[in-house]
C-alpha positions in Angstrom: -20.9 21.8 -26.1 -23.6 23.4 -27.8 -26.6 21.5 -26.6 -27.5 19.3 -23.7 -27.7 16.5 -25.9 -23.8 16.9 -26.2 -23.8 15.7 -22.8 -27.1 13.7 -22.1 -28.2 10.5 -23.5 -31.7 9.0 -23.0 -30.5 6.3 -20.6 -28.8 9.2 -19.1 -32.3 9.7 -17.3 -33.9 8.3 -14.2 -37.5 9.5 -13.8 -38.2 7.6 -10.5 -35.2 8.0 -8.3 -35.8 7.4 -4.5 -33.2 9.1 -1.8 -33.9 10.0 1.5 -31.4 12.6 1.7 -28.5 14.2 0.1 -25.6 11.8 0.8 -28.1 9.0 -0.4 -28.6 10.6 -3.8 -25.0 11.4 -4.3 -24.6 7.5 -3.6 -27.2 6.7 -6.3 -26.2 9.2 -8.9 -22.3 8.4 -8.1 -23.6 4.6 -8.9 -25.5 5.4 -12.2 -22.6 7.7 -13.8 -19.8 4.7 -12.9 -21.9 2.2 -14.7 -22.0 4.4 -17.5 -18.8 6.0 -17.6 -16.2 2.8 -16.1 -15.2 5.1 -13.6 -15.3 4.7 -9.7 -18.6 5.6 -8.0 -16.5 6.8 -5.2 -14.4 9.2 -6.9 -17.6 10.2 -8.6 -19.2 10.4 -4.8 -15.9 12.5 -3.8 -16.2 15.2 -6.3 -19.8 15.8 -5.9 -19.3 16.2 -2.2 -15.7 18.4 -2.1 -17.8 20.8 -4.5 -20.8 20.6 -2.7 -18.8 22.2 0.4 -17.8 24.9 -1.3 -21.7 26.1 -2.1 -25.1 24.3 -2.6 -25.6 23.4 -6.1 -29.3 23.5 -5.2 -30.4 26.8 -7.2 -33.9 27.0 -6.2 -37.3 26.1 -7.3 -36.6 22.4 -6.7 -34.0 22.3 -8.7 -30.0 21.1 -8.4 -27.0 20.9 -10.5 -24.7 19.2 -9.3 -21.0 18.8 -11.2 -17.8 17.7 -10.7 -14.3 17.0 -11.9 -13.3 14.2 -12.5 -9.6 12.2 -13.5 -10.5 10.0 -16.2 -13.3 11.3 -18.2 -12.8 11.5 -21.7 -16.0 14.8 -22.1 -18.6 16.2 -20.4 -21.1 13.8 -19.0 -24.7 14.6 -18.0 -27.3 12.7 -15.8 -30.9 14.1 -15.1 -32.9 12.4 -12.3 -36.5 13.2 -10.8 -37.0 12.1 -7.6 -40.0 10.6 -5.9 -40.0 12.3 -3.4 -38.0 16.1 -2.4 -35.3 16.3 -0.6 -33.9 19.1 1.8 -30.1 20.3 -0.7 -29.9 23.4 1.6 -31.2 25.2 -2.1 -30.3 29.3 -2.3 -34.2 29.3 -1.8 -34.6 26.3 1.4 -37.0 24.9 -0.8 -36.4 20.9 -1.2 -35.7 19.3 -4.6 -37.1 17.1 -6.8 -35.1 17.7 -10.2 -31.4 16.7 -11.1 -29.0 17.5 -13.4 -25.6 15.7 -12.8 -22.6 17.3 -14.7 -19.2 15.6 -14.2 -16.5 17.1 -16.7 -12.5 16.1 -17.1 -10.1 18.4 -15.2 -9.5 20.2 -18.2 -12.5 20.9 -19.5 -13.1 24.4 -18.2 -15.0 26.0 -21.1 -17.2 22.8 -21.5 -17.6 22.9 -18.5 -18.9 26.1 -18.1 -20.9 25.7 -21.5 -22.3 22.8 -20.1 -23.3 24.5 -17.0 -24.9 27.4 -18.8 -27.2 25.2 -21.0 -28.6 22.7 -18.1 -29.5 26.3 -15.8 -30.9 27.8 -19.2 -33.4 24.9 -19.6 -34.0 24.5 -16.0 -34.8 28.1 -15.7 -38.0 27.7 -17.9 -40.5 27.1 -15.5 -43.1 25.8 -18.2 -40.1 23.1 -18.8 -39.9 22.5 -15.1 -43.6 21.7 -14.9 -43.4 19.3 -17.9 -40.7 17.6 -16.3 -42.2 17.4 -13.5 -45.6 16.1 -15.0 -43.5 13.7 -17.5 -44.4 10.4 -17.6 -41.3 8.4 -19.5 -37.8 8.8 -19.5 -38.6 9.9 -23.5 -40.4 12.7 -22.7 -38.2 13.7 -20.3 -35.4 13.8 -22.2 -37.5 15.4 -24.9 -38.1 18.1 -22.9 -35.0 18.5 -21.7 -33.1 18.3 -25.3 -35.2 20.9 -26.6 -37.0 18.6 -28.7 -40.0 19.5 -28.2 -39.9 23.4 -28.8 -37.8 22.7 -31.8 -40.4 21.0 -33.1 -43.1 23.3 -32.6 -41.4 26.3 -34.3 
C-alpha cells in the first residue's frame, strides 16, 4: 500500500450520497462495498459499527474514516463518498461531516492496514484538497484529487 490508488478505484466513489444519519450511511456504504467486494453488507455494517464503539472515526473538519476488518477480503478496500448533506458522527471536533473515506481490510492485514490508514488521513489533512473535494463536480475529479493526480501532475 503505497498510494490510495492501491486501495481506491474510480467507481469506488460516490459524489452524491444522501444519509440522514450515521446508522443510515453505514447501511449505504455497507451496501456499496458488498456489491463490489461479494461480501455481506451486514458483516460489512457489523464491523463498521463494533469499531465505531470503540472511538468516532470522525476526525474533524468534516471529515470521517471509517475502517473495518473484515473475514473474507482478499486486500485493502477503499470507498470515498461526499454527502449531500452533513451529518452529526460525534467528530473529535462536534462538527458534522460531509466527506468519507471507507477502509475495510482482511484480519490480517495489519500493516496495510495501517499504511492504508496513514495515506487516506495524509490526503484528507490537506485542507486545499478538502475544498476541492468539496467543490468537485464528478466522480473523476474526485478521485483525481484524491489519487494525487492532480499535484503529480503539476510538479
Amino acid at each position: 500500500m503505497n498510494d490510495i490508488t492501491d486501495i481506491l478505484t474510480v467507481d469506488c466513489v460516490d459524489g452524491g450520497m444522501n444519509v440522514p444519519n450515521k446508522k443510515g450511511l453505514f447501511q449505504l456504504l455497507g451496501a456499496a462495498a458488498a456489491r463490489r467486494t461479494g461480501l455481506d453488507s451486514k458483516a460489512i455494517v457489523t464491523a463498521l459499527t463494533d469499531r465505531e464503539k470503540i472511538s468516532s472515526t470522525g476526525f474533524g473538519g468534516g471529515i470521517a474514516i471509517p475502517h473495518g476488518r473484515i473475514e473474507g477480503l482478499k486486500g485493502v478496500f477503499g470507498y470515498f463518498a461526499r454527502l449531500t448533506a452533513p451529518i452529526d458522527f460525534q467528530s473529535v471536533d462536534t462538527l458534522p461531516v460531509d466527506l468519507i473515506f471507507l477502509i475495510l481490510s482482511p484480519p490480517d492485514a495489519g500493516a496495510d492496514h495501517l499504511k492504508a490508514l496513514a495515506s487516506v488521513s495524509r490526503v484528507l489533512r490537506d485542507r486545499g484538497t478538502v475544498a476541492k473535494l468539496r467543490g468537485a463536480r464528478s466522480r473523476d475529479a474526485m478521485f483525481a484529487l484524491l489519487s494525487g493526480v492532480e499535484s503529480r501532475d503539476a510538479a
